[in-house]
N, C-alpha and C positions, 0 to 999 in steps of 0.2 A: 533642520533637514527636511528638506519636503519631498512629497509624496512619489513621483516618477523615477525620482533616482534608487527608493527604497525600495522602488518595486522592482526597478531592474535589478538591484541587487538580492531579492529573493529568486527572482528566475537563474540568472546563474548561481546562487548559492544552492539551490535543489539540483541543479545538473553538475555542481562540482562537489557535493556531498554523498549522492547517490553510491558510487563506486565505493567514496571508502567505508560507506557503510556495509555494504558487501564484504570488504575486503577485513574489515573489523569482526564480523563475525565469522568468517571462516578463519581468521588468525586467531580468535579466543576459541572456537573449536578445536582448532588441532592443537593448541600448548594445553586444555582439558583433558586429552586424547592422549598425550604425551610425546608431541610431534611438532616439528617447528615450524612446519606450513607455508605456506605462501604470503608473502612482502604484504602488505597493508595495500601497499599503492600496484599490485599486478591485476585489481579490474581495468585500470586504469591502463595500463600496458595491453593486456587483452583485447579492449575498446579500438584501442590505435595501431594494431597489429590486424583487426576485421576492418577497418578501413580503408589498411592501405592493401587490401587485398582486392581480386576482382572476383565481380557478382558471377556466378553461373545460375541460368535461370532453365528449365526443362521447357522441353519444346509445346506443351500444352500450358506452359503456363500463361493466365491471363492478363489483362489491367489489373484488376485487385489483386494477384500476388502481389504485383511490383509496387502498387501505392499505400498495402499495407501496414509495411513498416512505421513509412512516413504518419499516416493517420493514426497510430495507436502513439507511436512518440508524442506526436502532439496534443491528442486525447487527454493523455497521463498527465502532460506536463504543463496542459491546462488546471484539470482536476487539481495536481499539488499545488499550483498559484494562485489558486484561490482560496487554499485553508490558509488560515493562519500561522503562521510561524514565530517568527521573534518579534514580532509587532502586529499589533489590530490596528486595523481601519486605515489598512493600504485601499488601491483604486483598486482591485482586482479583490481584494479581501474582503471588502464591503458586499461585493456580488456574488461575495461565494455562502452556499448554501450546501446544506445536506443532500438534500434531494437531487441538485444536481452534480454535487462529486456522482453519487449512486450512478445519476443518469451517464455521468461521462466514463466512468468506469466500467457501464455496460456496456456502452458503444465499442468500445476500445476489445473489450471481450469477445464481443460481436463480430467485431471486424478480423479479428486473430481466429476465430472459430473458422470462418468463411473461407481465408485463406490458407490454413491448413487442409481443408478440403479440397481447394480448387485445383491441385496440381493430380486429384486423384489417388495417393498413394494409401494404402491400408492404415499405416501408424499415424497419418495425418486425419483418417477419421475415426480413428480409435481415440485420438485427441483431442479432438473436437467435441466426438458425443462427451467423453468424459469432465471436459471442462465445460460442458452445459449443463450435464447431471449436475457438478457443483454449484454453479450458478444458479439452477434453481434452488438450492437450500440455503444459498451463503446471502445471496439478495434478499428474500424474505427476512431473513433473522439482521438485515444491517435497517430495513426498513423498520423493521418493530423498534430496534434502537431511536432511529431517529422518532419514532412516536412517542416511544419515552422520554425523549431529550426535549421534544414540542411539548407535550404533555406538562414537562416542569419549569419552559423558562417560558413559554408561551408563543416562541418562533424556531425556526430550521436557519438560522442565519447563524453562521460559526462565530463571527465576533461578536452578534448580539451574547450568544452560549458562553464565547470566555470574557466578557464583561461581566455578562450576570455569575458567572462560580466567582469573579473573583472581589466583584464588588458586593453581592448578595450574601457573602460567608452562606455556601451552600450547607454545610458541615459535610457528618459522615450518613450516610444514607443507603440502606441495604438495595434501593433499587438502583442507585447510579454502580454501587461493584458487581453486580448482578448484568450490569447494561455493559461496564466495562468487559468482564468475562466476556461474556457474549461475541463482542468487538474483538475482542483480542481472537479467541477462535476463528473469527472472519475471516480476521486480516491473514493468519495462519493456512489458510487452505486459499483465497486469494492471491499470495506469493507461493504458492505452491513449495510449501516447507514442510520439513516433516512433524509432523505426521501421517499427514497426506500426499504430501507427494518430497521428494528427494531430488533438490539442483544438481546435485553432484553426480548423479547417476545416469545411464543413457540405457535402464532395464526395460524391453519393450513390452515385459509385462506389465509394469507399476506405474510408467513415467506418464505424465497428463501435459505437462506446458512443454517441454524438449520435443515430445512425438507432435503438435502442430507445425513447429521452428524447424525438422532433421533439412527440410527440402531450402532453406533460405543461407546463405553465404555473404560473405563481403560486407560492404556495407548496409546492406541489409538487414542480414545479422548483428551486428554492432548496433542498430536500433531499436530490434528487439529487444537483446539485452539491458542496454543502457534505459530502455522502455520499464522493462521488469527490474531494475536494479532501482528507478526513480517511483514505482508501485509501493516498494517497500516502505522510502522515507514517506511514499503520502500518506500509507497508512502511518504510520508511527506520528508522522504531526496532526492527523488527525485526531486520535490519543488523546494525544497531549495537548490538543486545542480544545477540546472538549471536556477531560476529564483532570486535567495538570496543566493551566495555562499560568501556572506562576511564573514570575518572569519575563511576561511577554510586555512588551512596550503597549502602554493605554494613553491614547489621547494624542497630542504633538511630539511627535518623537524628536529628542535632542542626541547628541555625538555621546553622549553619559548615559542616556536608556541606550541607545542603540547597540553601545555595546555588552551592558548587560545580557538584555532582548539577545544576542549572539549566543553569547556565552551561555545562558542557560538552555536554547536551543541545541546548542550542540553538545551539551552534558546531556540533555534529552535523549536523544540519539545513542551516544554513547552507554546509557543505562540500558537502554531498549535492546540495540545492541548485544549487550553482555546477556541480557534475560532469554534470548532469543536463544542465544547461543547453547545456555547451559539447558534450557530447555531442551532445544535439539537433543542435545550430548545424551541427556539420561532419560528420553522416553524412544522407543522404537517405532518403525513406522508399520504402518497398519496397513491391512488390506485396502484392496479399492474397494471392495464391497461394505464395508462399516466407515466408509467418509461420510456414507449419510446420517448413519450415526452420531457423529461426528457432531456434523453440522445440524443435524435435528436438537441434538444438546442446545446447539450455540440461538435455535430459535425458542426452545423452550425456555431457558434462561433470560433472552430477553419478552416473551412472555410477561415471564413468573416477576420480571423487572418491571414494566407494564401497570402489572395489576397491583404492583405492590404501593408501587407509586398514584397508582389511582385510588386506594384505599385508605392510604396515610393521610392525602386530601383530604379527602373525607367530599369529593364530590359527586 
């Protein structure tokens, strides 16, 4: 099987996995809950119901409202196509790097910050500040990761990272679960989950990613979301390119890895998933004001990951 068709099939495999993994974790939410929740496949129905709707846009709004959407979709759904997934050493995967997932995931941030301000309304810059407060603690602590991660394979190149775990026999190593911690808190205030923040709620005291989006409609909306529902798988194959890449297709991929390389991908998912979920279930969300907290953990950790790593060297 060669190279283009595998990459086309990771791009729509990220944009037709994204929803059910939304939809997975709010369905193992509510039967934890004791509730029988919402179908698997209704992000999916939600998606195609803001489509066929029409845009209302307010009379001050600008160019950047409207081209918004369109450049954080593509932002994200660059950033996912160049991690790794069920296979290494796709044409997009080869180029994909740490530094600039980070870089493109800032942009995307960036551009959603802006446009939540632009129409002027108070919940859209109470939005905004607040998703830059996070951004400054969650970027620093994903960059210290990637220092750690340079630090022990000797590059920021995601397939060089799941070649070397898996050809190197890394073992077990107190600064890579110290680095994964870390990441996983990222990712956790990055998707604006709880404990930081809460999808499900529209509270205009607490809410950070809903108060930039309340002004966007139609298909608009639907790219937001399907934007934010594809953040989540990036982070989760990030993960798991870095720190879990078993299974992933190495070398020339045949129709017998390939489907392996699937298959484990999508159990990937599914465990993350489930962990996500039960997490949610039984921790409470926090103040806005202790997310720095929060996320100052999630830098200190990768610190303390850092040095640990630089000492066990012994360079």
């Amino acid at each position: 099987m060669s190279g283009p068709p595998l990459e086309i099939l990771q791009l729509l495999l990220l944009v037709a996995l994204a929803p059910l993994l939304t939809g997975f974790v709010r369905k193992v939410k509510a039967r934890m809950l004791g509730k029988i929740g919402p179908g698997l496949l209704q992000p999916y129905r939600d998606l195609a119901r803001l489509l066929r709707k029409d845009v209302v846009l307010a009379p001050n709004a600008s160019w950047l409202f409207r081209s918004s959407p369109y450049l954080i979709f593509a932002a994200i759904w660059f950033a996912a196509a160049i991690v790794p997934t069920f296979a290494n050493g796709l044409v997009l995967s080869r180029a994909g790097d740490l530094i600039a997932v980070v870089a493109l995931l800032g942009t995307a941030r960036f551009v959603l910050a802006l446009a939540g301000m632009d129409v002027g309304t108070s919940f859209g810059g109470i939005g905004s500040s607040r998703e830059m407060m996070i951004a400054s603690l969650a970027e620093p602590a994903m960059m210290m990761v990637t220092f750690m991660v340079a630090l022990l394979i000797q590059s920021t190149s995601l397939a060089h990272i799941a070649a070397f775990v898996l050809s190197q026999g890394v073992g077990i190593r107190v600064s890579l679960g110290l680095g994964l911690a870390s990441l996983a808190m990222v990712a956790i205030a990055e998707n604006a989950r709880i404990p930081v923040d809460n999808p499900a709620t529209h509270l205009e005291l607490t809410m950070v990613h809903e108060a930039m989006v309340l002004e966007y409609s139609g298909r608009h909306l639907a790219l937001i979301e399907a934007a934010a529902m594809l953040k989540l798988v990036l982070y989760v194959s990030l993960i798991a390119s870095i720190f879990a890449p078993w299974g992933m297709v190495m070398g020339t991929p045949d129709p017998r890895g390939v489907a392996i390389g699937l298959a484990s991908y999508i159990g990937k998912l599914a465990v993350a998933g489930f962990l996500l979920a039960v997490f949610e279930t039984v921790i409470a969300k926090m103040r806005v004001f202790r997310v720095a907290e929060f996320l100052g953990a999630a830098l200190l950790l990768a610190v303390l990951a850092a040095i640990f790593l630089y000492v066990s060297q012994g360079v």
